[in-house]
N, C-alpha and C positions, 0 to 999 in steps of 0.2 A: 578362612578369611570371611568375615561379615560384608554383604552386600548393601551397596549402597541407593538410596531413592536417587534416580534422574528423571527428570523431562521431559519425555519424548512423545512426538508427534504421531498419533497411532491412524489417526483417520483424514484424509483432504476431501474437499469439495468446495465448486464452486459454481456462479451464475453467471453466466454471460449474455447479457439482453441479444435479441434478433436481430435489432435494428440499425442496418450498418447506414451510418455517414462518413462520406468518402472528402475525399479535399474539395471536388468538383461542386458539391453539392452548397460551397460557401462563396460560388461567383456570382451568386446573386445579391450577397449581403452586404449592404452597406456601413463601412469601416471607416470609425474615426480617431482621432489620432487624442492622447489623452488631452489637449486644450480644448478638444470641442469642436477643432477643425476636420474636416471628411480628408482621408487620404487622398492625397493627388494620385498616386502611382495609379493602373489599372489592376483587378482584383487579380487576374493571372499570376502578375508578378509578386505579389503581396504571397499568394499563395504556396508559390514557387520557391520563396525565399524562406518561407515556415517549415517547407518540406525538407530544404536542404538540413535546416539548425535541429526541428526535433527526429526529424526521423518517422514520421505520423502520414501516414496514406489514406486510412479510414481510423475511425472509433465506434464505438456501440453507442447508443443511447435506451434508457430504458423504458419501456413498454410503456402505452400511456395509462394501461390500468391497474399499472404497479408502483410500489414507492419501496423504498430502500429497506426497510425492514420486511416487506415481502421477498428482493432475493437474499436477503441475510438467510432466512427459515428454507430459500432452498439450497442454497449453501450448505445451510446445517443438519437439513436433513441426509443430506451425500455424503459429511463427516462422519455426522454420526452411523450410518448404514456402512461407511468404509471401517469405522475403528470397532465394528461387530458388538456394540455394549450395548445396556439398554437405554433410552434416553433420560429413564428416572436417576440411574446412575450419575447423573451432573452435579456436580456440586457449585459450580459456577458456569454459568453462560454471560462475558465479558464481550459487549459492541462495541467497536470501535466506528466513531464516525464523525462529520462535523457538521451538518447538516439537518438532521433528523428525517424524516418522513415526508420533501417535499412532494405534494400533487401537480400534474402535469398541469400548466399553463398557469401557476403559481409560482411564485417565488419565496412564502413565508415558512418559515422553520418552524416542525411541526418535532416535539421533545419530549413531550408528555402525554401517557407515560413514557417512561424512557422505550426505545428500541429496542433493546435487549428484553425487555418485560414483555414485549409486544411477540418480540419469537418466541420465548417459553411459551405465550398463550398459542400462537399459530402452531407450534409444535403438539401442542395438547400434555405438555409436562404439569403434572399435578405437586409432585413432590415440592414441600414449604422450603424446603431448605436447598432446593437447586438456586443461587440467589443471581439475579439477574441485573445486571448494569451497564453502564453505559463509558464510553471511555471517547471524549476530545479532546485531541492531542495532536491535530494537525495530520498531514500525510504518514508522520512515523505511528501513527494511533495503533496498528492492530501490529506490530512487532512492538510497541512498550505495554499493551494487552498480555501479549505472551509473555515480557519478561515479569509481569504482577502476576501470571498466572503459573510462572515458574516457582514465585514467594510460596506461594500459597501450598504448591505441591511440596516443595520442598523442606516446609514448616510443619508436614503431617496434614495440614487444616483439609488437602484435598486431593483425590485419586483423580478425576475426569473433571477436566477444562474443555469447556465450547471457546473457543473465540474465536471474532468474526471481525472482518473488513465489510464494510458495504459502503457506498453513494452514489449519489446522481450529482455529479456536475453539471450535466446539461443544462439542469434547470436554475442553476443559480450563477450561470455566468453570465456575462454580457454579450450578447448576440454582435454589438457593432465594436465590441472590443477583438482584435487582431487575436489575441490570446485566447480566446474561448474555442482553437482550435485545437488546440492543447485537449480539452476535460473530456472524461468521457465517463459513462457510468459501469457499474457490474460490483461483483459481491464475492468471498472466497472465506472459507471457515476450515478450520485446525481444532480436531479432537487431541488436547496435552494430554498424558495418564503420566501415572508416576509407576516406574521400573525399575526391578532391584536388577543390579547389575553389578559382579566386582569389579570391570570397566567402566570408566564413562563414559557415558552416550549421550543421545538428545542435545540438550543446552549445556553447554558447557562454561561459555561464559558471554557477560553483553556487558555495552560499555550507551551510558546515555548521555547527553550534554542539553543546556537551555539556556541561549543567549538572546538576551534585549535590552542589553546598553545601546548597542544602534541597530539592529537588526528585527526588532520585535514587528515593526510593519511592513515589512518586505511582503507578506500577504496580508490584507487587508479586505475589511468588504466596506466600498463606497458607491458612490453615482456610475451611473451610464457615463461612456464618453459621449452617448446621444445629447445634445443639451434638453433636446426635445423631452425625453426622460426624466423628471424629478423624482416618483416618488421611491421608486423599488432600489436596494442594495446590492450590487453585485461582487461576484470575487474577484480581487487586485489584484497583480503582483507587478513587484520592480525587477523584471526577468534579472537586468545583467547583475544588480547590485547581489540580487539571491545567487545568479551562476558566480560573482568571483567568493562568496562564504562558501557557497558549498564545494569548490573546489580548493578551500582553502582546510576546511574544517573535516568533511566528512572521510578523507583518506585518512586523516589523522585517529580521528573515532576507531575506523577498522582496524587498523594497527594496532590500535590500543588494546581492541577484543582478543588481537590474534595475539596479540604476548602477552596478554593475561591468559592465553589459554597453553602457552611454552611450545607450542607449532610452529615451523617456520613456514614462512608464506609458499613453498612449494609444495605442501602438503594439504592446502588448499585448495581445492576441483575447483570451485564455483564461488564465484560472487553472483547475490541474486537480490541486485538493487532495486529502490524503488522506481519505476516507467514513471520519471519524470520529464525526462529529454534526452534523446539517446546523444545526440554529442556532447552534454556534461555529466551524463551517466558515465561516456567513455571518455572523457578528459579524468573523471571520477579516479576510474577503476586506474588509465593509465598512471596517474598520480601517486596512486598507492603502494603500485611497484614499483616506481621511482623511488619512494620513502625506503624502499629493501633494494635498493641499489642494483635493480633489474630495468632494465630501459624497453625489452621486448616482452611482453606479458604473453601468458599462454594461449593461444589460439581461441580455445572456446573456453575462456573464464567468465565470459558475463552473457548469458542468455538473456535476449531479450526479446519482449512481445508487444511492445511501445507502437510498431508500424502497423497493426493492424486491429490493437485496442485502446492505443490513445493510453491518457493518466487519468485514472480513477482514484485516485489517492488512496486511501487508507488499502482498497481491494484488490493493488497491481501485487503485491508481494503476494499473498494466500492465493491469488488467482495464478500466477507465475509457479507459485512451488506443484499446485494440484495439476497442471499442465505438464510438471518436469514428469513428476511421479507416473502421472500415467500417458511418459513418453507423446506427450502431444508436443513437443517443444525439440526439435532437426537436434541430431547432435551434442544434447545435453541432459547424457544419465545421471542419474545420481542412484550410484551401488551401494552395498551394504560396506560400511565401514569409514564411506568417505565423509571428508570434512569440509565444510562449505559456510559461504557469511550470508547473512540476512544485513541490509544495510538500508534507513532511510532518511529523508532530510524534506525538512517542511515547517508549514508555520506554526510562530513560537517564538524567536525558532528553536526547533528541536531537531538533535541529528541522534538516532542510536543506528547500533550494529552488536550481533551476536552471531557466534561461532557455535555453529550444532553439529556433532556427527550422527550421520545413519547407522539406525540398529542396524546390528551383525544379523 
């Protein structure tokens, strides 16, 4: 029997900035309410109230002599030094991100060259044909990365994929918006190779969706709620309108992965959502076994590391799986053969999920 190319994930790494900010650290700041009016409540309770809904006690913020395509290259060098290749061997290195290269105390999007250009050079890749890009696509960016980087393996066109997650939200949120408690930054990078296997392995199958008939400005970049504030952009969102889509939409998507891949959802270890908000993360996942006619979900099916890094968007998935792997994450292995989702949901909007099993 002829073998067949998969998918699979040979190297993780990722970056985690130093610099923790804890909730405490936001009673100083003054919070106004989206008319422009300053919150009446006192900041305690504001605080207290965020704590309960996302599940967020501190976040990281990134170093102030770094910018996003700096930990991407150290991301990528931990991938690459995990999946033992050489790094001329790339044929693609795909960034995923939404932002670019913001400088601390800055707010302006910084794109060109692309990011992905910017690590080949910081890595010191000479090779013409490792081709370097760039991928914005909202929070789901560096899992719809991998599944273009699955196209590519699985067309022949390519042996070793870099792809990376990286951002700095810190610096592009709005300080006196409630929600900027939410972002935080870091970076996490996935060496794909392609693998002959008579079983299937790696990526097995993903499922992507893109709605904005009503949906498309749920995140948004507009004004400060400061009025004081005119000129600079910051990042929006309509929390509740985004939490009932995505709890309407993204159990749907997963399900959709998982019986395109003929598993039934008990044969599933792990959901390994994006650290967007741990209580619609787990409204999320609860929802999904609802859809398979399970009302009690398995104990440790959704590992999560939201309460003590916050949402980085595109970088909570690569920075969560490189955690699993190497056992930094209580309670949540991933053994050789098991089958697990990758799921995320963001602006777009966009929701994917894909179903990958661990090599044997």
């Amino acid at each position: 029997m002829a073998n067949n190319i998969y998918s699979v994930i040979t190297g993780t790494g990722s970056y985690i900035p130093s610099t923790k900010v804890t909730n405490a650290d936001f009673l100083s700041h003054k919070f106004f309410e989206s008319t422009g009016e300053p919150i009446s409540r006192p900041n305690e309770e504001v605080i207290s109230k965020f704590q309960q809904i996302t599940g967020i006690n501190e976040r990281r913020y990134v170093e102030d002599q770094y910018v996003s395509s700096d930990m991407a290259s150290f991301a990528a060098e931990k991938a690459i030094a995990d999946a033992g290749i050489d790094k001329e061997q790339l044929d693609y290195i795909i960034l995923a991100h939404n932002f670019g290269d913001v400088k601390s105390g800055s707010t302006r999007v910084d794109i060109v060259p692309a990011l992905a250009a910017r690590v080949k050079y910081k890595l010191g890749i000479l090779n013409p044909f490792t081709v370097a890009y760039d991928l914005p696509f909202g929070c789901p960016g560096w899992l719809q990365a991998l599944i273009q980087a699955n196209y590519y393996i699985k067309s022949g066109d390519a042996k070793h994929i870099l792809v990376i997650g990286s951002e700095t939200l810190s610096r592009i949120s709005d300080p006196h918006d409630r929600d900027s408690m939410i972002y935080s930054d870091g970076s996490g990078a996935v060496v794909l190779s392609a693998v002959e296997s008579e079983t299937p392995v790696g990526i097995l199958t993903h499922v992507t969706r893109t709605d904005t008939a009503e949906q498309v400005f749920l995140l948004k970049m507009d004004k400060s709620f400061n009025p004081e504030i005119k000129d600079n952009l910051y990042l929006k969102m309509n929390g509740r309108k985004l939490y009932e889509y995505a709890l309407k939409i993204v159990p749907a998507a997963i399900k959709m992965a998982i019986d395109k891949s003929g598993l039934p959802i008990t044969h599933i270890e792990r959901i390994l959502i994006h650290q967007a908000n741990e209580k619609m993360d787990d409204a999320i996942v609860n929802r999904l076994y609802e859809l398979y006619g399970i009302k009690t979900r398995p104990e440790f099916s959704m590992p999560m590391t939201i309460s003590w890094l916050g949402n980085n968007s595109v970088a909570t998935l690569p920075i969560l799986f490189d955690l699993i792997v190497n056992k930094k994450v209580d309670n949540h292995p991933l053994k050789a053969g098991d089958h697990f989702v990758f799921a995320s949901v963001g602006a777009g909007m966009h929701v994917n999920a894909m179903v990958y099993k661990m090599p044997e």
